[in-house]
BARONU-407166 format. One record per residue: residue in three letters; x, y, z of N, C-alpha, C in turn. Coordinates in steps of 0.05 Angstrom, whole numbers, padded with zeros to 5 digits, always signed. Layout:
<rs>
ALAXYZXYZXYZ/...
</rs>
This chain:
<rs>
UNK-01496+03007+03769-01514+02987+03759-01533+02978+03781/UNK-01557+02977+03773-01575+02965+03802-01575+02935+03807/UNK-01566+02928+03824-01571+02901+03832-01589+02878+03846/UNK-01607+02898+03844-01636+02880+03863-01646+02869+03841/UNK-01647+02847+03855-01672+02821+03835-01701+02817+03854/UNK-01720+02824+03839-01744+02818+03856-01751+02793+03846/UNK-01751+02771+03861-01762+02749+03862-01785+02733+03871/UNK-01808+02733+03862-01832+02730+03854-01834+02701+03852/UNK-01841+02684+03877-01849+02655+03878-01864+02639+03904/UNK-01882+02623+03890-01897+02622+03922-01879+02596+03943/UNK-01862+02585+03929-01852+02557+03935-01829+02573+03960/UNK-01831+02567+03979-01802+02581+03998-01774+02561+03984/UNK-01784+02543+03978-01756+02534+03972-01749+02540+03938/UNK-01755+02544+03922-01757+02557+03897-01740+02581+03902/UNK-01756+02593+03916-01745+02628+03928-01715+02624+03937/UNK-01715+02605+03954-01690+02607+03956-01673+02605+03955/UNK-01673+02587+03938-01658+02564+03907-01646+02594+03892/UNK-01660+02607+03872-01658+02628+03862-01637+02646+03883/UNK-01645+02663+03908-01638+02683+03921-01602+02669+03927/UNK-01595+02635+03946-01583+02635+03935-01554+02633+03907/UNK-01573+02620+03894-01547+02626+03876-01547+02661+03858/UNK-01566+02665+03867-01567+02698+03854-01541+02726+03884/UNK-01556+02716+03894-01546+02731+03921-01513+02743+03923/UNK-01494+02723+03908-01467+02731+03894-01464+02755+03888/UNK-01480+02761+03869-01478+02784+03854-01509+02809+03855/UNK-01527+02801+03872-01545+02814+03868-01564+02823+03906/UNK-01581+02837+03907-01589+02831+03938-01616+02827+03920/UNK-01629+02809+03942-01655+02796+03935-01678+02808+03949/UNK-01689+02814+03931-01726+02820+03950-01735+02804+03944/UNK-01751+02789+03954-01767+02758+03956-01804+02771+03963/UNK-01825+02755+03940-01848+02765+03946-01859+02739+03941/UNK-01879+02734+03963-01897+02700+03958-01911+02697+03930/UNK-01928+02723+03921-01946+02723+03903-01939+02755+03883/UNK-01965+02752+03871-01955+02776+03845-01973+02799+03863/UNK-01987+02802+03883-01997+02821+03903-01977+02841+03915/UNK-01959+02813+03929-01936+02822+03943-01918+02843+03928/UNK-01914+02826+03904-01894+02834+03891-01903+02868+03876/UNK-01921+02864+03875-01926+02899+03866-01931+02917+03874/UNK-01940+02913+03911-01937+02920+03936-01897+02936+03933/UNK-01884+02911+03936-01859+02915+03937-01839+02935+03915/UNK-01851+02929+03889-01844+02950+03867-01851+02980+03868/UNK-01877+02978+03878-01891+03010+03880-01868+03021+03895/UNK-01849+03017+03914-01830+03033+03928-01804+03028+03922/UNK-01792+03008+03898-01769+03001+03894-01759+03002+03864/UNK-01783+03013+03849-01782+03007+03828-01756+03011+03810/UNK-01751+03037+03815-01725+03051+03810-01696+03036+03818/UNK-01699+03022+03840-01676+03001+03845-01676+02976+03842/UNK-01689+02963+03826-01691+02932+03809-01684+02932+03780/UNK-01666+02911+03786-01652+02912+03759-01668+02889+03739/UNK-01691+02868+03758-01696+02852+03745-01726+02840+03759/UNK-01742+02833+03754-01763+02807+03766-01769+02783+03752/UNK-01760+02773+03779-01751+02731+03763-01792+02728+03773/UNK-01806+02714+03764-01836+02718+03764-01845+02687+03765/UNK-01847+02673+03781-01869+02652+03776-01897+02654+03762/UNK-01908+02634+03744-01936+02640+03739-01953+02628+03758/UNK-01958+02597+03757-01966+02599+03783-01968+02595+03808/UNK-01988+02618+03821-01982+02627+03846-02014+02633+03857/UNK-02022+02629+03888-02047+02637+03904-02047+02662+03898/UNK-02073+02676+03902-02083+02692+03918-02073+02712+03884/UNK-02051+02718+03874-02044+02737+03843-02025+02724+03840/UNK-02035+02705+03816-02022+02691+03789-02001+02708+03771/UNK-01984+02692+03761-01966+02714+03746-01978+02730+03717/UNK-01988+02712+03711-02009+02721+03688-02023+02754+03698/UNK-02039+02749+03713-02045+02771+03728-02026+02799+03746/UNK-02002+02791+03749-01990+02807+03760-01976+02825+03731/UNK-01965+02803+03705-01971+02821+03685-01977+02845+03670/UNK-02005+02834+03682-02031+02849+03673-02028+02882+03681/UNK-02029+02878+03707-02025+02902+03727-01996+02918+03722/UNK-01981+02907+03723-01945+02910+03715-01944+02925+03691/UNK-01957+02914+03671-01959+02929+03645-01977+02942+03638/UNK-02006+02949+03650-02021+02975+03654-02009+02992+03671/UNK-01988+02986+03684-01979+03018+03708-01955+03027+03685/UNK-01947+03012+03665-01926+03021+03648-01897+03017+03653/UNK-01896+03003+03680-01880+02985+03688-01850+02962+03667/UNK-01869+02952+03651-01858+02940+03632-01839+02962+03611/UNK-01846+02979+03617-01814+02998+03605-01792+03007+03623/UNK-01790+02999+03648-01780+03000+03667-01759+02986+03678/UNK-01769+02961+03674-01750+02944+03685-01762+02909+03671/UNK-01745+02892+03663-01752+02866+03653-01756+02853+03676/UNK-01774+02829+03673-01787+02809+03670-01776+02788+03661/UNK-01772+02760+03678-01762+02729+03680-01778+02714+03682/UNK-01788+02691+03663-01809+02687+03676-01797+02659+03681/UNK-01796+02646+03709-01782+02624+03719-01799+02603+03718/UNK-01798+02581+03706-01827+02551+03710-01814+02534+03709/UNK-01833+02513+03713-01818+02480+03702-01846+02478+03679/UNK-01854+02489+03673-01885+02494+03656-01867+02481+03621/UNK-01871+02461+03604-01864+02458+03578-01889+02460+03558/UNK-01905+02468+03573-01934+02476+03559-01929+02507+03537/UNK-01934+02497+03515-01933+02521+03492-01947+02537+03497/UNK-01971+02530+03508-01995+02549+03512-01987+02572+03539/UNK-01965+02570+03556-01958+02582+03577-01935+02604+03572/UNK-01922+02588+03554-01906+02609+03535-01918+02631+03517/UNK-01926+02618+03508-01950+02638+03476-01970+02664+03503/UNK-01978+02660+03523-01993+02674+03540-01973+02692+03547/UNK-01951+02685+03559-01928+02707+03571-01919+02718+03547/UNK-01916+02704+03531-01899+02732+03503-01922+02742+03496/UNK-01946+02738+03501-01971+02762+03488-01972+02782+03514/UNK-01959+02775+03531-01950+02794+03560-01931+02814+03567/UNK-01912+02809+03532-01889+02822+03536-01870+02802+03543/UNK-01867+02781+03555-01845+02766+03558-01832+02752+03536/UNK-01799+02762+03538-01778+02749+03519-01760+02735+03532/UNK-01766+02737+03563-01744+02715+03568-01751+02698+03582/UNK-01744+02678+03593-01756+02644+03608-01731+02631+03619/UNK-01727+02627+03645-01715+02605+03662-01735+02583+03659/UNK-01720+02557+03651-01742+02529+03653-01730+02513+03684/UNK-01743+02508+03701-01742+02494+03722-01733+02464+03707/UNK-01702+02445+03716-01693+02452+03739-01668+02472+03714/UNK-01653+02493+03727-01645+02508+03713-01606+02508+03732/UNK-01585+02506+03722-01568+02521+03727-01556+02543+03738/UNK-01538+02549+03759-01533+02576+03751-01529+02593+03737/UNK-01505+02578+03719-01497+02590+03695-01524+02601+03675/UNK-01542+02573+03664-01559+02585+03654-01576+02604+03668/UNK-01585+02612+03700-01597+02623+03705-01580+02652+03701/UNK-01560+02653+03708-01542+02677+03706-01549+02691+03684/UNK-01542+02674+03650-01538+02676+03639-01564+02692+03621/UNK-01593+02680+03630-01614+02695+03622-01617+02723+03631/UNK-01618+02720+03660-01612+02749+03676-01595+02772+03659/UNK-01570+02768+03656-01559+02785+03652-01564+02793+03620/UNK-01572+02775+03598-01580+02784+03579-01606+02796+03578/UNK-01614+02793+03595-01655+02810+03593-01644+02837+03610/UNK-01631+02838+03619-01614+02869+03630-01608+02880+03606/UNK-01577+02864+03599-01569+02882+03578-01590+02887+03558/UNK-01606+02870+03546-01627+02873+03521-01641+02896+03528/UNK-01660+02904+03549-01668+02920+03558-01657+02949+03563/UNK-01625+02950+03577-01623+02980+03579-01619+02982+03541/UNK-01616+02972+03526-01613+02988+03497-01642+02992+03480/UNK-01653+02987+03499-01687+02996+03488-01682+03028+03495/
</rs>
């Protein structure tokens, strides 16, 4: 099973909120922005089991990293988390016209964070 979570957030303490309670069970790649982060995929792609994704972020927005993510064809590859404290409908309705089905809401649990993770895995390898 692959265990890398790419973690996609510009907040250092966000990042590492996530990495550790994830870090148990997973090794963490950590990217500031959605630049970084596809920088980081182009060579790992094959070994991520998941990307937890802020939307927003400087310099490439998650919206935008998306974009890019799902024109390289990416999005059949590997799922997509999209982590916020965002309760805006309109931010939701944008990521599921993005492909996104799953959502961590800021402030979040482990359990529940666990618990999304591992079902956007399983959901995914039965595609």
């Amino acid at each position: 099973m692959l265990k890398k979570i790419l973690v996609v957030d510009d907040d250092d303490v966000c990042r590492d909120l996530l990495a550790e309670i994830l870090e148990v069970e997973y090794e963490i790649v950590p990217a500031k922005n959605g630049a970084e982060a596809l920088g980081l995929l182009s060579f790992q792609l094959g070994k991520v089991a998941a990307v937890l994704l802020d939307i927003m972020m400087p310099q490439m927005n998650g919206y935008d990293f998306l974009k890019v993510f799902n024109e390289k064809g990416w999005d059949k590859k590997v799922p997509v988390i999209v982590v916020t404290a965002s309760d805006d409908e309109e931010t939701f309705e944008k990521c599921r016209e993005l492909g996104i089905k799953f959502f961590i809401r800021k402030p979040y649990t482990f359990k529940e964070a666990s618990g999304v993770i591992e079902s956007a895995i399983k959901s995914f390898k039965k595609k």
